[in-house]
DRENPA-3360 file (N, C-alpha, C; in nm, 2 decimals, always signed):
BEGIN
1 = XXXXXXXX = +6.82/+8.92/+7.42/+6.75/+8.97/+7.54/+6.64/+9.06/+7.49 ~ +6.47/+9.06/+7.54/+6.40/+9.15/+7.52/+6.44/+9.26/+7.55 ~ +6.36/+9.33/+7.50/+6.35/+9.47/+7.56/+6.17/+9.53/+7.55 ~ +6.18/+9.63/+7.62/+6.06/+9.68/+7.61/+6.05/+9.84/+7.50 ~ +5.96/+9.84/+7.42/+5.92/+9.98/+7.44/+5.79/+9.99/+7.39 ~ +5.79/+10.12/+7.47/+5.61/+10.15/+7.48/+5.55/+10.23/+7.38 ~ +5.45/+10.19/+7.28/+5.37/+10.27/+7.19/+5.22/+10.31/+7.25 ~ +5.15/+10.42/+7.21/+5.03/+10.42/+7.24/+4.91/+10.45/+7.12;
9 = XXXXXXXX = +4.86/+10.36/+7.09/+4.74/+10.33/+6.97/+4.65/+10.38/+7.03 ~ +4.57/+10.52/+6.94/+4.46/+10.59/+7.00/+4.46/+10.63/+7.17 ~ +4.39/+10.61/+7.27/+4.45/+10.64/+7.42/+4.49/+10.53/+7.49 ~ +4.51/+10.44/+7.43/+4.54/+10.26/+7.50/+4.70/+10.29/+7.43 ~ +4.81/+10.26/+7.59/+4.91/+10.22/+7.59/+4.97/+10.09/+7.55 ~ +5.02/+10.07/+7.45/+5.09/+9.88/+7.44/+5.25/+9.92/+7.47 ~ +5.23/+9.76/+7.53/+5.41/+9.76/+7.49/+5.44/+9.63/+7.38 ~ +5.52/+9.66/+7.32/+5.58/+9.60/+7.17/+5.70/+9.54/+7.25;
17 = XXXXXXXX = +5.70/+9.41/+7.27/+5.84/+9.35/+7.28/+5.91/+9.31/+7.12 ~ +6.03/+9.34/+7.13/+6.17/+9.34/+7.07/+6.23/+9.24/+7.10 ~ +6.28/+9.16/+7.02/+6.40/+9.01/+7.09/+6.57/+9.04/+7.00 ~ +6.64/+9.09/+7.13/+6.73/+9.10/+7.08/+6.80/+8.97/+6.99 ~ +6.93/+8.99/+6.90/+6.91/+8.90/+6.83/+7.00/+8.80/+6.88 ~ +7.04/+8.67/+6.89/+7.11/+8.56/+6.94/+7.26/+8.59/+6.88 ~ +7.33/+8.59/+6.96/+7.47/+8.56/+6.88/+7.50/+8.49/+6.76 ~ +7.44/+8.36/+6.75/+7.44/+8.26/+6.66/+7.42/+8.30/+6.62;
25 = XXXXXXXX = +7.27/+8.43/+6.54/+7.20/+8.46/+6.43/+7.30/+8.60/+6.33 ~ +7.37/+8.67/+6.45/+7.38/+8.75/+6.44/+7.56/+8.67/+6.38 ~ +7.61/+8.57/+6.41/+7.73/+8.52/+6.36/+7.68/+8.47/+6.26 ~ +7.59/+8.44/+6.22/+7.53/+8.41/+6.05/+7.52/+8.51/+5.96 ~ +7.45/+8.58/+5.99/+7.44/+8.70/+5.94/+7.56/+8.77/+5.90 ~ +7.69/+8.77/+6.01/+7.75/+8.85/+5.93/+7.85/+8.72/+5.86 ~ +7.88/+8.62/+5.88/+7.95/+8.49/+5.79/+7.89/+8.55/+5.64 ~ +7.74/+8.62/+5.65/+7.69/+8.61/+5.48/+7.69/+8.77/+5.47;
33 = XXXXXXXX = +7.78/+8.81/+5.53/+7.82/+8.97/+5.49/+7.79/+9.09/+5.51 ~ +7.70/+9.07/+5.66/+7.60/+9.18/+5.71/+7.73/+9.24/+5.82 ~ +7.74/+9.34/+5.78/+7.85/+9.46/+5.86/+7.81/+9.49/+6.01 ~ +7.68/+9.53/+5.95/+7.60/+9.53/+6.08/+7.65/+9.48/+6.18 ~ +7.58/+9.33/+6.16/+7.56/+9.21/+6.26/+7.70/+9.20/+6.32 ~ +7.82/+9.23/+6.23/+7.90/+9.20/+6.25/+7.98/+9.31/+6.35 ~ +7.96/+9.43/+6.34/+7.96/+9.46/+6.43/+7.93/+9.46/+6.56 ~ +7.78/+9.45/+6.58/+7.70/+9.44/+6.69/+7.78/+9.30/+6.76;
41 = XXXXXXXX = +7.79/+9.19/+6.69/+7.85/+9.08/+6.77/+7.99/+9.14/+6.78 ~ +8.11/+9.20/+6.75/+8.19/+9.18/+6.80/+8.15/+9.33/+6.91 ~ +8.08/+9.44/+6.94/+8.08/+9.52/+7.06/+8.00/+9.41/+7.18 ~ +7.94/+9.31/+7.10/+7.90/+9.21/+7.23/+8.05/+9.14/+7.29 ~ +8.10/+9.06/+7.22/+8.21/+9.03/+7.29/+8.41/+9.05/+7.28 ~ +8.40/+9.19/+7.24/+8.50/+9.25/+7.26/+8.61/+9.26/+7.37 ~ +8.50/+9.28/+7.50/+8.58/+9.29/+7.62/+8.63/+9.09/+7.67 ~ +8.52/+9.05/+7.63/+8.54/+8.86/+7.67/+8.68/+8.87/+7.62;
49 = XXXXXXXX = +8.72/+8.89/+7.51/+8.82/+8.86/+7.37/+8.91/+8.89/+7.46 ~ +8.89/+9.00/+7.52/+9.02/+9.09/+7.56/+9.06/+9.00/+7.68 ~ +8.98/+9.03/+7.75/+8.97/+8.97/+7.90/+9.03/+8.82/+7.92 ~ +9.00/+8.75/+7.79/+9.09/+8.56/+7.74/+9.24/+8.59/+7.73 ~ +9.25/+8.69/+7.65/+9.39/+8.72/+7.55/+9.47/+8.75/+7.70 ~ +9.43/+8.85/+7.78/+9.52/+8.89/+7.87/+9.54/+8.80/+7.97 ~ +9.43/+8.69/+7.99/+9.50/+8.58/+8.16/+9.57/+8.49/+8.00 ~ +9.57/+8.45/+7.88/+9.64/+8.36/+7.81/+9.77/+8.43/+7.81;
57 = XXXXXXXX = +9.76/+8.52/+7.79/+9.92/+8.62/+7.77/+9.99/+8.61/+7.86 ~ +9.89/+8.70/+7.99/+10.01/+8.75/+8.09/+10.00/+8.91/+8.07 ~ +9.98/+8.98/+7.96/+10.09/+9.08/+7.94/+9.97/+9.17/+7.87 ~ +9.96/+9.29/+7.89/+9.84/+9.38/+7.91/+9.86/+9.38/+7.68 ~ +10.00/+9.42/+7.69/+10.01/+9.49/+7.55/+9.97/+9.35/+7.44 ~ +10.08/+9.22/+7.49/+10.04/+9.11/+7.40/+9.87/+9.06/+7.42 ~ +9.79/+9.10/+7.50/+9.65/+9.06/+7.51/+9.62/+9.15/+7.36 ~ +9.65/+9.31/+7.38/+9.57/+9.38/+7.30/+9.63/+9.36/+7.16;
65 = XXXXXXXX = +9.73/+9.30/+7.12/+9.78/+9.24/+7.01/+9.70/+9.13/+6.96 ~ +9.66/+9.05/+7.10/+9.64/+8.90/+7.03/+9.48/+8.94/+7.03 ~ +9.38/+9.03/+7.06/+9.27/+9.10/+7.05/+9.27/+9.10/+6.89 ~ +9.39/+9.20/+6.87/+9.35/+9.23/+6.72/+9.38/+9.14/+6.60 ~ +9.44/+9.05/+6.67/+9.45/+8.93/+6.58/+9.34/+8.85/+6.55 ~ +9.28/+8.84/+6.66/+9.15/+8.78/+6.66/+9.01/+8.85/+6.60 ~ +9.00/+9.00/+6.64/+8.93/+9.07/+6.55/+8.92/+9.14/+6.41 ~ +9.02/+9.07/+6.36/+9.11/+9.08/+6.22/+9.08/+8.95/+6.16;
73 = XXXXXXXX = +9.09/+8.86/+6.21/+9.03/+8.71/+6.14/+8.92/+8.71/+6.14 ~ +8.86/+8.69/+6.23/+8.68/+8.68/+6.26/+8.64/+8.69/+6.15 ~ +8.63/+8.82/+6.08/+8.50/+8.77/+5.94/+8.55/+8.65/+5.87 ~ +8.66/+8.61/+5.88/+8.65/+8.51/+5.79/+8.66/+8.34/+5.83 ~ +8.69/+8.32/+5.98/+8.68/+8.26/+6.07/+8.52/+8.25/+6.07 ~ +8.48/+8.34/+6.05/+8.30/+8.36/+6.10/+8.26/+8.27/+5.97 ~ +8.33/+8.25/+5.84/+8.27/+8.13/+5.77/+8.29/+7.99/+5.82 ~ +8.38/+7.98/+5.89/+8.40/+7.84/+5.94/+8.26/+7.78/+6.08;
81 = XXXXXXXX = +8.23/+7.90/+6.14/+8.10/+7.90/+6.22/+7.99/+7.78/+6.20 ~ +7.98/+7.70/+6.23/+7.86/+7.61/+6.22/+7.67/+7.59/+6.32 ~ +7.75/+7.64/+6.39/+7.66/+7.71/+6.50/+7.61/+7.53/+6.56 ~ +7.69/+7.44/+6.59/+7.70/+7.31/+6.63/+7.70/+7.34/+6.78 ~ +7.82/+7.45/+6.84/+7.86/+7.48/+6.99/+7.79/+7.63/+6.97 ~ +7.76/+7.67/+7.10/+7.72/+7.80/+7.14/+7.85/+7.90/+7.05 ~ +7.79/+8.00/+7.01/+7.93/+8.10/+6.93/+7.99/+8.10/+7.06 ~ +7.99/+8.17/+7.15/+8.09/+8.19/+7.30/+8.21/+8.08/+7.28;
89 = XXXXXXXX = +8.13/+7.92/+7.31/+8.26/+7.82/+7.30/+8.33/+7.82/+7.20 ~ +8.25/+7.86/+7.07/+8.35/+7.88/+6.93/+8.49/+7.98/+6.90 ~ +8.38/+8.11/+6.95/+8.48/+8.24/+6.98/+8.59/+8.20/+7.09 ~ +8.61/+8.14/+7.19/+8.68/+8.12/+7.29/+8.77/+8.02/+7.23 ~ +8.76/+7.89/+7.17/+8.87/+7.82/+7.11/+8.92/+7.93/+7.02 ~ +8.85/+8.02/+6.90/+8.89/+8.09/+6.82/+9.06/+8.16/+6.90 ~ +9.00/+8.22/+7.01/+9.13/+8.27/+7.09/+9.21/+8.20/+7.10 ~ +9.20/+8.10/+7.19/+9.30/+8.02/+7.27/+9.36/+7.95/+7.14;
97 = XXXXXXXX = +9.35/+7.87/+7.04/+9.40/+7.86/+6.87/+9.50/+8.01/+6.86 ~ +9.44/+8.10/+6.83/+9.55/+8.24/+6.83/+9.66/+8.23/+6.92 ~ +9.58/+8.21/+7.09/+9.73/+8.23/+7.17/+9.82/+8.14/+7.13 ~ +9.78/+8.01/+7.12/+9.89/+7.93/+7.06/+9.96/+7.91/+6.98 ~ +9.90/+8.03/+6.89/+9.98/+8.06/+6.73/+10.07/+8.16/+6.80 ~ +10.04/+8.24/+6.88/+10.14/+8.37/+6.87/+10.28/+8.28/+6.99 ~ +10.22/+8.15/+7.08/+10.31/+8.15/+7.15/+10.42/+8.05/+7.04 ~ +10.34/+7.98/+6.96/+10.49/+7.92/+6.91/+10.57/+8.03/+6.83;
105 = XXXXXXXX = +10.48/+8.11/+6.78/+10.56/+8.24/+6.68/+10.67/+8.29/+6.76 ~ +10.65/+8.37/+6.90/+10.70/+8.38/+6.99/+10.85/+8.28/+7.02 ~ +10.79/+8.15/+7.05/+10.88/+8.05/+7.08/+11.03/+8.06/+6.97 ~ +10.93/+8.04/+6.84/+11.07/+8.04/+6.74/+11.16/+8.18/+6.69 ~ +11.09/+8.27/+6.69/+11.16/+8.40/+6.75/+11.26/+8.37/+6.82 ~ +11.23/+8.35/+6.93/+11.31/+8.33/+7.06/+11.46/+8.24/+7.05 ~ +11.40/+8.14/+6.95/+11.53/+8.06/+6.92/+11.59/+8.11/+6.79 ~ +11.57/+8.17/+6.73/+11.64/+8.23/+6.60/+11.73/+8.36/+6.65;
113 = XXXXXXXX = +11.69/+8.41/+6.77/+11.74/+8.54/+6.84/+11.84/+8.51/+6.93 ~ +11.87/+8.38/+6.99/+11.92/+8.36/+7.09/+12.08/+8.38/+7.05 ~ +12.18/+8.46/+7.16/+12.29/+8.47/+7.10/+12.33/+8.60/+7.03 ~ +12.25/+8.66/+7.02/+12.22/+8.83/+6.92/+12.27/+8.90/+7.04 ~ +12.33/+8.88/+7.14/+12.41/+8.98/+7.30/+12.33/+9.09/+7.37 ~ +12.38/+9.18/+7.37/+12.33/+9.31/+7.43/+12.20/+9.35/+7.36 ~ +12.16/+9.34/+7.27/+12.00/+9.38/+7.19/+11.92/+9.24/+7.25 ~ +11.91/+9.15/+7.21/+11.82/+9.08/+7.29/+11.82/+9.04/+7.44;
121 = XXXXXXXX = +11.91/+9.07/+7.53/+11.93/+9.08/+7.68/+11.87/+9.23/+7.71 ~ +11.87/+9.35/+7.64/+11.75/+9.46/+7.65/+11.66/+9.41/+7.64 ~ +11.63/+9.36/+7.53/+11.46/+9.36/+7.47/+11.45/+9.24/+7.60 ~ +11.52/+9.14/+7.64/+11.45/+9.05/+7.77/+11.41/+9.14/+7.88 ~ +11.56/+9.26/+7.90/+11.48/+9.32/+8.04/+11.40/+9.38/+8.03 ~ +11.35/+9.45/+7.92/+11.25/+9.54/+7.89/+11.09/+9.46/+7.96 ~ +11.11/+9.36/+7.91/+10.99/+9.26/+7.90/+10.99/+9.21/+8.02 ~ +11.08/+9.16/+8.11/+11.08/+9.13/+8.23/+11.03/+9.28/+8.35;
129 = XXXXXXXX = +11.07/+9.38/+8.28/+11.00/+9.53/+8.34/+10.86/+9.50/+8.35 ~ +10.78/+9.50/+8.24/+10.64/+9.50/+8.19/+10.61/+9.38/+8.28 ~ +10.64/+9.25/+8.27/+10.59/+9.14/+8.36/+10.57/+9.14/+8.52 ~ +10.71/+9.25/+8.57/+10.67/+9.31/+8.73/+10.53/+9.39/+8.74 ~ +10.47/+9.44/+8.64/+10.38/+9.52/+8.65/+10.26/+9.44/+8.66 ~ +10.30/+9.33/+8.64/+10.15/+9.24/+8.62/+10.16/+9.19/+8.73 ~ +10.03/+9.13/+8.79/+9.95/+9.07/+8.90/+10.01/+8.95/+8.92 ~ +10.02/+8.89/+9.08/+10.09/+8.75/+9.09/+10.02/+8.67/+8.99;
137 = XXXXXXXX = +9.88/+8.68/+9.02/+9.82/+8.48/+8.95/+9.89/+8.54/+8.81 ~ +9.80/+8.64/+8.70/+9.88/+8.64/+8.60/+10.05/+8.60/+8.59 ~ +10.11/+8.65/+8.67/+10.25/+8.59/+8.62/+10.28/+8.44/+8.69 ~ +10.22/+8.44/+8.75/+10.21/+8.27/+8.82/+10.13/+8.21/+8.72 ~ +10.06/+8.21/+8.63/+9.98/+8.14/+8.55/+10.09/+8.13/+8.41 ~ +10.17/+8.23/+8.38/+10.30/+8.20/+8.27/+10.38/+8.04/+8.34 ~ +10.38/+8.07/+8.46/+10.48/+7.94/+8.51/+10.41/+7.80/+8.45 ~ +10.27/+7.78/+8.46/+10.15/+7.68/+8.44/+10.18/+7.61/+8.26;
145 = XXXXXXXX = +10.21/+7.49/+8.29/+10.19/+7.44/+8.13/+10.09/+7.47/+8.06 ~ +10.10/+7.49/+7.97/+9.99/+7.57/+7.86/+9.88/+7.49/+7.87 ~ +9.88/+7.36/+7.89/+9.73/+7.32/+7.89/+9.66/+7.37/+8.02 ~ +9.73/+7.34/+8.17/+9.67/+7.40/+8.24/+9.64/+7.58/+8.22 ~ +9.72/+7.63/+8.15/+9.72/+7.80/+8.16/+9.58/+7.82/+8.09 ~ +9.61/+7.75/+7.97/+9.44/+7.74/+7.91/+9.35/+7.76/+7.98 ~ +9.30/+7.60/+8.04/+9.21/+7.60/+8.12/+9.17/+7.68/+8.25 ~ +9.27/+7.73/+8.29/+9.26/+7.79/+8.41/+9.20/+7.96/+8.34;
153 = XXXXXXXX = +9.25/+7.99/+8.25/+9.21/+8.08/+8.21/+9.05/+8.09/+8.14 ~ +9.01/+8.01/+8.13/+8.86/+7.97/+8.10/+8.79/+7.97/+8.24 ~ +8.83/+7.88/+8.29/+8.73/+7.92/+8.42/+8.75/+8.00/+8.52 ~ +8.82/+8.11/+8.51/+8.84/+8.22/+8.53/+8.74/+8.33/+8.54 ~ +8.71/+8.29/+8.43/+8.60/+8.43/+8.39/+8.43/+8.32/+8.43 ~ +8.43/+8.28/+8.48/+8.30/+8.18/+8.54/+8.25/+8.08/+8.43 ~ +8.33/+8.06/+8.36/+8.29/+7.95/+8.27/+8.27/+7.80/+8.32 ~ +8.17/+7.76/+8.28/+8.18/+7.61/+8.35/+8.25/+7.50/+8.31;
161 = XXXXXXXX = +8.29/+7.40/+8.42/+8.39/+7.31/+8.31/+8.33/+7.24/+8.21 ~ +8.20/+7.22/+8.18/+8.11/+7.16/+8.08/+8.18/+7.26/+7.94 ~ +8.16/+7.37/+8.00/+8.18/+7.49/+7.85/+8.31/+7.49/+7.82 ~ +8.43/+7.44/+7.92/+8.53/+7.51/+7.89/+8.60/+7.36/+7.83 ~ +8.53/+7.28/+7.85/+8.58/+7.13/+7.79/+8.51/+7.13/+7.66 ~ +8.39/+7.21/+7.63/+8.38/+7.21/+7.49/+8.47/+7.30/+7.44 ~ +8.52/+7.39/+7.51/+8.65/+7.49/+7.39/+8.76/+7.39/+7.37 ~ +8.77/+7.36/+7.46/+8.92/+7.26/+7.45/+8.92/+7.15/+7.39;
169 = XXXXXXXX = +8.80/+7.08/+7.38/+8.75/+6.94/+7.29/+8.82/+6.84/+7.43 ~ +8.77/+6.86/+7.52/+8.83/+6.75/+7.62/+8.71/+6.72/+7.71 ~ +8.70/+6.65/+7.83/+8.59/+6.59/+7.89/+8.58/+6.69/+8.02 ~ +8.47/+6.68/+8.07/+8.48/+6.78/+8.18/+8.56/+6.71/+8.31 ~ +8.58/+6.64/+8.31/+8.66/+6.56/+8.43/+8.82/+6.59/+8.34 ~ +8.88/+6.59/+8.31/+9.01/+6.63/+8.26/+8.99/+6.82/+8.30 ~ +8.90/+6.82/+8.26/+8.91/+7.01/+8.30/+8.90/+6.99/+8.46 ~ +8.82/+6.90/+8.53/+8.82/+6.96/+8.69/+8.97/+6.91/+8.71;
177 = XXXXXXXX = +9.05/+6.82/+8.69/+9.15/+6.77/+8.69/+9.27/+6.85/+8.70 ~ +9.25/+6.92/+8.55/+9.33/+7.04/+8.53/+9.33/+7.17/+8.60 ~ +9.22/+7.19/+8.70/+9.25/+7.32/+8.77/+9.28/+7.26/+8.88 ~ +9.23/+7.13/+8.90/+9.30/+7.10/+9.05/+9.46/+7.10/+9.07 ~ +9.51/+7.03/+8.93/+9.69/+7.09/+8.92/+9.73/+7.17/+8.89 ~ +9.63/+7.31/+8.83/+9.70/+7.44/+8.84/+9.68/+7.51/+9.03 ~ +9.61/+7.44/+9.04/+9.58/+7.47/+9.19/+9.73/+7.44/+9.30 ~ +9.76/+7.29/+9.26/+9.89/+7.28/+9.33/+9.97/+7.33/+9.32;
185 = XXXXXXXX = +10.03/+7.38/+9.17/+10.11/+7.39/+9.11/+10.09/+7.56/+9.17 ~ +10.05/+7.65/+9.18/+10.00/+7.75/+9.24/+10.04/+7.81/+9.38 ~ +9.99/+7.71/+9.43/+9.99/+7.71/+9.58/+10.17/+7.70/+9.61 ~ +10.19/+7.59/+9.58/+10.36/+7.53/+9.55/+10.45/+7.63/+9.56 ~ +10.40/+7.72/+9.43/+10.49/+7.83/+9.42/+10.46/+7.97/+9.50 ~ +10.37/+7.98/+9.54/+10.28/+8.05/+9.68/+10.38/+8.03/+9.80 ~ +10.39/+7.87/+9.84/+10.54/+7.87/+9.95/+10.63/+7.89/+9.93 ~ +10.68/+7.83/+9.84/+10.82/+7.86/+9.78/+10.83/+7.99/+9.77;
193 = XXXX = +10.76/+8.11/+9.74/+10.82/+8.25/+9.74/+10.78/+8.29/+9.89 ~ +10.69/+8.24/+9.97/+10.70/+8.30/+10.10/+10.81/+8.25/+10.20 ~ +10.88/+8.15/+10.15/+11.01/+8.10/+10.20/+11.11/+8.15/+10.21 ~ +11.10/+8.27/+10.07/+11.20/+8.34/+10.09/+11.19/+8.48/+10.11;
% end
C-alpha cells in the first residue's frame, strides 16, 4: 500500500510516494534470509494466523498453540513458497495442514490414553470446562466434519469461495456446497437444542 510523505526542495513542497512492499516480495525476501522481511510479513499476518487457528480449533489456548506452530515453521515453509497462489492462500492452507497435524496428533493421543481412569476423565473435564467458555458457532463448528469445519472457517473471515477453494485445492462450487451443509448441519443442531 502507498503511503505519502512530504519533502520540501528549496520552497516547493513534493510528495515522494513509497510502495509498500507486497507480501509475495516480502515472502521472498525472507525464504532468502532477510529477518527483516520476515518479520514485517509475519506482524502483517499474525492476527489472520491466529484468528484461522482459533474457528479451526475451537479453543482460545489450542489456537495460540497451533499459532506457534505455525510461526515456528514459516521460515522454512517460506522455502517451499512459489508465489504461484497469492501468499494469503498459501499461509492459510499452511494453517489448516497444521490444524490437521495437531488434530490427528490429538486423535492418537486420545487413543493411546483411553482407559488411564481418573487422570484422563480430569484432563476430559478440564477441557470440557474451557469448551463452555467458548461461543456456540465455535463449539457447534467442533460438531462439523472437518472438511466442512475447514471451509466454514475460511469464509468466515470474508474469504471468497474462489480463495478458499484455492486453500483447499477444491472447486468453488464444492466450497458453496460445503457451507450450505455446514449451514444445515448448524441450524439442525440450533433446533435440536431449543427443543430442549
Amino acid at each position: 500500500m502507498p503511503f505519502r510523505q512530504g519533502l520540501t526542495i528549496g520552497t516547493r513542497p513534493i510528495t515522494v510516494m513509497r510502495m509498500e512492499p507486497t507480501n509475495e516480495s516480502l515472502a521472498r525476501a525472507a525464504s532468502d534470509g532477510d529477518g527483516a522481511a520476515f518479520a514485517q510479513l509475519l506482524e502483517r499476518q499474525y492476527d489472520g494466523i491466529f484468528s484461522l487457528a482459533f474457528r479451526l480449533s475451537g479453543s482460545r489456548a489450542d489456537a495460540e498453540d497451533l499459532t506457534q506452530d505455525v510461526c515456528t515453521a514459516l521460515p522454512t515453509k517460506l522455502q517451499g513458497f512459489r508465489g504461484e497462489a497469492r501468499f494469503t492462500t498459501w499461509l492459510w492452507r499452511v494453517v489448516v495442514n497444521a490444524a490437521h497435524d495437531r488434530r490427528r496428533r490429538a486423535a492418537t493421543r486420545a487413543r493411546h490414553t483411553e482407559g488411564w481412569g481418573d487422570w484422563e476423565k480430569n484432563r476430559r473435564a478440564g477441557d470440557s470446562e474451557t469448551s463452555e467458555a467458548v461461543d456456540w458457532l465455535t463449539q457447534a463448528m467442533r460438531s462439523l466434519p472437518e472438511d466442512l469445519r475447514d471451509t466454514l472457517a475460511l469464509v468466515l473471515d470474508d474469504m471468497t469461495h474462489e480463495d478458499a477453494a484455492d486453500v483447499l485445492g477444491v472447486s468453488a462450487g464444492t466450497i458453496s456446497w460445503r457451507v450450505s451443509e455446514a449451514k444445515k448441519h448448524l441450524r439442525a443442531l440450533r433446533e435440536r437444542e431449543d427443543q430442549v
